[in-house]
Every structure is written in structure tokens, then in C-alpha cells.
C-alpha positions in Angstrom: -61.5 -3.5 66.4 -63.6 -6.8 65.8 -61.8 -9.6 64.5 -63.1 -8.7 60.8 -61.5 -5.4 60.8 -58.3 -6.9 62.1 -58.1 -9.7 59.7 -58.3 -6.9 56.7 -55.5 -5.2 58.2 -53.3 -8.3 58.0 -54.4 -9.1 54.6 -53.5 -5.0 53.7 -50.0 -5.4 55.7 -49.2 -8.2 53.2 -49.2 -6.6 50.7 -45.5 -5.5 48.3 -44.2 -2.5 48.8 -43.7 -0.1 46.0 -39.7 -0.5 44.4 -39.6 -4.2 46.2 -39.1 -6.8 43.1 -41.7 -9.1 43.0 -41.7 -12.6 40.9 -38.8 -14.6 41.8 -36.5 -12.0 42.7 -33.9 -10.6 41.4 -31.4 -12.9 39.3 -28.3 -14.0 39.9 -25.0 -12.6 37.6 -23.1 -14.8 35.9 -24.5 -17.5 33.1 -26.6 -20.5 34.9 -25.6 -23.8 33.7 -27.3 -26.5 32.7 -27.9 -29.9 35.1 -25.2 -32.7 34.4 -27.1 -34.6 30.9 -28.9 -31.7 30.3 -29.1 -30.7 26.9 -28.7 -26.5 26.3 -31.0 -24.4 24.8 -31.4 -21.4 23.4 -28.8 -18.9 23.7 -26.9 -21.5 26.4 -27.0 -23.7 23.1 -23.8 -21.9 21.5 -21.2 -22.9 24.1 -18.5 -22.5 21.3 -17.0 -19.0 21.2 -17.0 -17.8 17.3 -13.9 -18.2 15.3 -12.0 -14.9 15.6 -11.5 -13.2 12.4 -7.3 -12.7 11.8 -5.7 -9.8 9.9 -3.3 -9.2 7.4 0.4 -7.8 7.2 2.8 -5.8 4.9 5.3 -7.2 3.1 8.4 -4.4 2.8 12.2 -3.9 0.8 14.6 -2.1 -1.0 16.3 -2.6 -4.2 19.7 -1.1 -4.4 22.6 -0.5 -6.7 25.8 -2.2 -5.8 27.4 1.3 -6.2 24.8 2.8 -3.5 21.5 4.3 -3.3 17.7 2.7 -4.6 16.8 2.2 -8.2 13.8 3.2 -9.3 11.0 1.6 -11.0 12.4 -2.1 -10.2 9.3 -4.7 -10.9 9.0 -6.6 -7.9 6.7 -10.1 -7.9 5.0 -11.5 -4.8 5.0 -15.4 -4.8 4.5 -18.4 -2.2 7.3 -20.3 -1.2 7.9 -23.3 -3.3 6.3 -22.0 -6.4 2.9 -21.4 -5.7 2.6 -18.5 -9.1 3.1 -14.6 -8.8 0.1 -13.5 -6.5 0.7 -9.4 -6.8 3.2 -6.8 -8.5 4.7 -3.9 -7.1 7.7 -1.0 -8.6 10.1 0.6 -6.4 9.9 4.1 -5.6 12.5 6.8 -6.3 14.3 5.7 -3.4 13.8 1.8 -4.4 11.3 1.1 -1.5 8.5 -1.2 -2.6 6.0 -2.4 -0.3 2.9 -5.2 -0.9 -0.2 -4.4 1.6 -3.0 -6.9 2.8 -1.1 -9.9 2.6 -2.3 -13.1 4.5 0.0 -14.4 7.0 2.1 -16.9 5.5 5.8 -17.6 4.2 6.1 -16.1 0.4 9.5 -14.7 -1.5 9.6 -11.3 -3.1 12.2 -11.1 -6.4 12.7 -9.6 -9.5 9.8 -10.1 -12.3 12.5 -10.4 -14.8 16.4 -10.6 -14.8 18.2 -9.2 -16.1 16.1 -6.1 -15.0 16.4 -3.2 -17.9 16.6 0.3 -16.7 17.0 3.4 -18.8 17.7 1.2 -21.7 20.3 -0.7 -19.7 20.3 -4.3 -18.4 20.8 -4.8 -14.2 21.2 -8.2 -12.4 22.0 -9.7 -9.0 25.1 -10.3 -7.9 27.0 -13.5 -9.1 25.4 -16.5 -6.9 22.7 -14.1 -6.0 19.0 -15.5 -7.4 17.4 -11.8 -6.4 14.9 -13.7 -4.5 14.2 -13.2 -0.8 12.0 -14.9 1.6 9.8 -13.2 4.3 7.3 -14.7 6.7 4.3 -12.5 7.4 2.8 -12.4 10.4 -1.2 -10.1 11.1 -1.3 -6.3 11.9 3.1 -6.2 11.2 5.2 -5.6 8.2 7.7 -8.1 7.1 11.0 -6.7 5.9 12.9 -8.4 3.1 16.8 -8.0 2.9 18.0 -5.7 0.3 18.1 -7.2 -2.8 21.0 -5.7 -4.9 21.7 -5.0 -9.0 24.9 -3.9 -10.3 25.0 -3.4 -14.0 25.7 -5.8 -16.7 28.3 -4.9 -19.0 26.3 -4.6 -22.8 27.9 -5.3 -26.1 25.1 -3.8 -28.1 21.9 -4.1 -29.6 19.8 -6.0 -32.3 17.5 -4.9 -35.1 16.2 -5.6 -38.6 13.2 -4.9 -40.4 9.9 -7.0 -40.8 8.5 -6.9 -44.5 5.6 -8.1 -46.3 6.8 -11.2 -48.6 4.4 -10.4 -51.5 5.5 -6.6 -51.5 8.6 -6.1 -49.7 7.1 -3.1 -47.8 7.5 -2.9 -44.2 5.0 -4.1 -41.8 4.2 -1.9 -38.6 2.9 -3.7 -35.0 4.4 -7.0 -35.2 5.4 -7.9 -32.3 9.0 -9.1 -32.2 11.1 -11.2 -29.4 14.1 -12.5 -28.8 15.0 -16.0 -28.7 15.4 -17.8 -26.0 12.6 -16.6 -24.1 13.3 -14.2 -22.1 16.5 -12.6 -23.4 14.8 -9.3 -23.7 10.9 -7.9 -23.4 9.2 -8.3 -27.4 9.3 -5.0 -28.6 6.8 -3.8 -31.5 8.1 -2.7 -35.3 7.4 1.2 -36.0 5.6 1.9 -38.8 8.3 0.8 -41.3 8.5 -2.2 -39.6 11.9 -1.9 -38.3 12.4 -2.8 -34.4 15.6 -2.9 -32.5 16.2 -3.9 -29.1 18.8 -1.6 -27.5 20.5 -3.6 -24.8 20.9 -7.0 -25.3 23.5 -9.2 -23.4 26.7 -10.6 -25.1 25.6 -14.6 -26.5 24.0 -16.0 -29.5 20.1 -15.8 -30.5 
């Protein structure tokens, strides 16, 4: 072999074998950080980790009777603590179980929408000292349970009505839309098409 023919074969020996990485090798794991006073680029840019997205929580309670058992169809209001407005409305079940779902985490109250509270044409309120509000703190992905808020029945001494008539005629006006004064004493009720309205449970005071 002259000294051509060995000088190919050393040129041929050289050469990468096949599944050998070539370039500058395999990299190492892990992410490579930048030289002290380097600035990052690219993907290395975004050294902050994005802002984790939180859920919500269930707010949960009962309303009961004082004699025992849940009352139904109880309007319940959701509202921040410290009187930030009514944010949601729920009614209790036939077993007086009322739940609000999705709720940010956060401190709110849970009471009635009105009190007294009328059910089956009869008037229900919280105990004496008892506002009917409750606070709960929700936390995400848990359900916050409210005491038991508890009605007993207000004792009624009967009921209000009259008629609403047109001035000029004397005939009775149907729709108007009549209330009770102060505010609140008792949900308007409408006049029937002789314009008489009564409102069947209305507690004992002036108005």
C-alpha cells in the first residue's frame, strides 16, 4: 500500500458512524441559564410562572321550623359581608335545603329575602334576637355550610282589604298594584278585576 492509498484509508476511517450524533452532541437536560448580566431571550425570557387560575365553592343551609323539620320554598339572598347588595337568590327545597353554586371565595352572609317570610298565606320569622342572617366564608373546590337558620310562626290577627275605584265613575279598577305602608309590611298585591285586593296575613300594628 503506497502512501496515497494509506492516506485515503485514514481520511475513510474518519468518517461518523451511522446512529452516532453529529453537531455538537447531544444536549444537556435541564433549562441552561443565562451568564450573570445576561439579558434572557426567547422562551428563557418568561422566568415568571403564569398566575394560576383559582376556583369557586358552594355556599350550603337549611331553613327549619322551630317545631322541626325544613320549610319549603323559603327565599334565601346571597350578600357580602358588610353590605355589599344581594348578589344571587336561591328557595329551599321540600326539605328546606338551599344551596348557591360558583361562588368566589370570599366571606358573604346568606338570610331571609324578606321577614317576616309568608308561607301558605301565613307570616314566619326568626327567633326573638335572631336577625336570620348567617355568615359563611367560602373557600375554592369546598362547600361552606351556614348554621340553620330557624322560623317559628308569627301569631296573625287578620287581614286587610278594600276596593280601588275610579273617582269620575265609582267603578272598580283591576291591576293596581296595592302595598302596604311602611314598606315592607307585606308584598303589594294586585286588585282583581273589581278592583278589590286584600292582603291575608298581616301582622298586628297600625298602617
Amino acid at each position: 500500500m503506497d502512501a496515497n492509498d494509506k492516506d485515503r484509508t485514514r481520511r475513510t476511517d474518519s468518517s461518523p458512524k451511522s446512529g452516532t450524533p453529529t453537531g455538537s452532541g447531544r444536549q444537556p437536560r435541564g433549562r441552561a441559564r443565562p451568564a450573570q448580566g445576561a439579558t434572557p431571550s426567547g422562551a428563557e425570557a418568561q422566568v415568571a410562572p403564569a398566575r394560576e387560575h383559582h376556583g369557586t365553592g358552594t355556599v350550603a343551609g337549611t331553613v327549619d321550623a322551630s317545631g322541626g323539620g325544613g320549610l319549603a320554598q323559603v327565599r334565601i339572598v346571597l350578600g357580602l359581608v358588610g353590605g355589599g347588595g344581594r348578589l344571587a337568590f336561591a328557595d329551599t327545597d321540600d326539605g328546606g335545603e338551599f344551596t348557591f353554586t360558583e361562588v368566589e371565595p370570599g366571606r358573604y352572609t346568606v338570610g331571609l329575602d324578606e321577614v317576616p317570610t309568608v308561607l301558605d298565606e301565613a307570616p314566619w320569622r326568626p327567633r326573638a334576637g335572631d336577625t336570620g342572617e348567617r355568615p359563611v366564608e367560602v373557600a375554592a373546590y369546598e362547600t361552606a355550610r351556614a348554621d340553620p337558620i330557624v322560623l317559628e310562626p308569627v301569631p296573625v290577627s287578620g287581614a286587610v282589604g278594600g276596593f280601588v275605584l275610579d273617582v269620575t265613575g265609582g267603578t272598580g279598577l283591576g291591576g293596581v298594584l296595592v302595598a302596604l305602608v311602611p314598606a315592607g309590611a307585606s308584598t303589594p298585591v294586585p286588585t282583581d278585576g273589581s278592583g278589590q285586593f286584600e292582603f291575608p296575613a298581616v301582622l298586628p300594628g297600625q298602617y
